[in-house]
N, C-alpha and C positions, 0 to 999 in steps of 0.2 A: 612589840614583843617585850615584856618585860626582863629587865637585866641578869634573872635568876633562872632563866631556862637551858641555858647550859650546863648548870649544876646539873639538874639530872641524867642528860644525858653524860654527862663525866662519871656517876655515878653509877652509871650503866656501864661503862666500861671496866671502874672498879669492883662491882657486884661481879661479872663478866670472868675476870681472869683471877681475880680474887676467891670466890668459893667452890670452881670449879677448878684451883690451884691444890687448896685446902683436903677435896675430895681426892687427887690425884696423889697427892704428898702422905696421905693415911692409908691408901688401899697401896701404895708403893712402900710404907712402913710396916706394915700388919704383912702381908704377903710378903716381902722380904723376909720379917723374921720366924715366916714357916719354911720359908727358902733354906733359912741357914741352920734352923733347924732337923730338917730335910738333908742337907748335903752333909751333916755329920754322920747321918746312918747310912745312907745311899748318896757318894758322891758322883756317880753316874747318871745320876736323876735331874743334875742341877740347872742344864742348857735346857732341858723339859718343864722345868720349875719355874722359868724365868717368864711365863707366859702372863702371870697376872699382872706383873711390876710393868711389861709393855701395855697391857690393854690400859691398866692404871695411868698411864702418861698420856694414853691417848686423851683421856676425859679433859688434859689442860691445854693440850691442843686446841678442841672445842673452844674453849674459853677464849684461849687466843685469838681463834678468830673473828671471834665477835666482835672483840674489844676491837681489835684491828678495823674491822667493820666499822664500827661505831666513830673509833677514832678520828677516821677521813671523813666520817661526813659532819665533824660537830665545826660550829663558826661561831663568829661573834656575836653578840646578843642580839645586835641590833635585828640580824637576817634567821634565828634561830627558835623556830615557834617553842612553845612551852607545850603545846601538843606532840611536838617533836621530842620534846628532851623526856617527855612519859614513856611513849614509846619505846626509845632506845633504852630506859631503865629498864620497862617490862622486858625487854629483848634480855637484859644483863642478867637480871634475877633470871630468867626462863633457864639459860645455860647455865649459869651459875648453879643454882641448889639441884637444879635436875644432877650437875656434874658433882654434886658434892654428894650427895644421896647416891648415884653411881657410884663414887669411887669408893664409898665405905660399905658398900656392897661387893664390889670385886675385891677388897683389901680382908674381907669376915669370909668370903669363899674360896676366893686365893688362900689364906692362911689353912683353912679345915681340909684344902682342895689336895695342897702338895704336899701336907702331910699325912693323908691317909693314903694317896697315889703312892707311896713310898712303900706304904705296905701292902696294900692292892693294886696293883698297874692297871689291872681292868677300869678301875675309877676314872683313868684320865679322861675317856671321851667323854663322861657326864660331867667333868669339871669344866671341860671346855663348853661344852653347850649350856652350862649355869652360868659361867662367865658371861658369856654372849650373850645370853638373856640381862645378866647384870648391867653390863657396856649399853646395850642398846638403850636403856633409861636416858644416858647422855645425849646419846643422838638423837632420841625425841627434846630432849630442851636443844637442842643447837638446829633442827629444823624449825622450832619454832623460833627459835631468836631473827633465825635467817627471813623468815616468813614477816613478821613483825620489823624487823629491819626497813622490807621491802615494801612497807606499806608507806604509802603517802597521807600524811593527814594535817591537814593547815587548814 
């Protein structure tokens, strides 16, 4: 096995919680500030408002766990194929930009989401069900990381 096959999969783990970090830290910034937006006009609105900034967290979750994934199973060079450490990158990247393309998706709905609910309330169950169409992007990249994880190839 050559000596540079853990690089990727390290890489993997950094792609991993790194741009699925990225994706959560921006739909938690952008919906935030229609949050507070939002609570200046309607501060009764704001425990209702707070739905993107959790679905947003969710997306680094994902991330998390892959790395974690990833983490325990990476070893020394000697025992560690280079077909293996592809894999675990492709795993990284999957969760990763999938979660990063999510969260700046729930972060541009979230924002348009809690600030027009503020003045039509009827809005919120179509913001909730765009969200959830939004979120669910991540969790197609984090079954597939999970899937790719689980593959054996040496």
């Amino acid at each position: 096995h050559p000596p540079y096959g853990p690089f990727f999969g390290i890489m993997g783990v950094v792609c991993s919680i790194v741009f699925s970090s990225f994706g959560a830290a921006y739909g938690t910034a952008v919906a935030g500030t229609g949050i507070a937006n939002t609570a200046v006009m309607r501060p009764e609105m704001i425990m209702k408002s707070i739905i993107p900034v959790v679905m947003a967290g969710i997306i680094a979750i994902y991330g998390l766990v892959v790395s974690v994934l990833i983490s325990g199973n990476l070893q020394n060079a000697d025992s560690y194929p280079l077909a293996k450490g592809f894999v675990h990158l492709a795993a990284g990247i999957s969760v990763g930009v999938s979660g990063m393309a999510s969260g700046y998706a729930i972060g541009v709905i979230g924002d348009a989401g809690v600030r027009n609910t503020a003045q039509q309330p009827r809005l919120f169950i179509g913001m909730i069900l765009i969200l959830i169409f939004a979120e669910v992007l991540g969790l197609y990249g984090l079954i597939v990381a999970i899937y790719l994880y689980t593959k054996e190839v040496v």
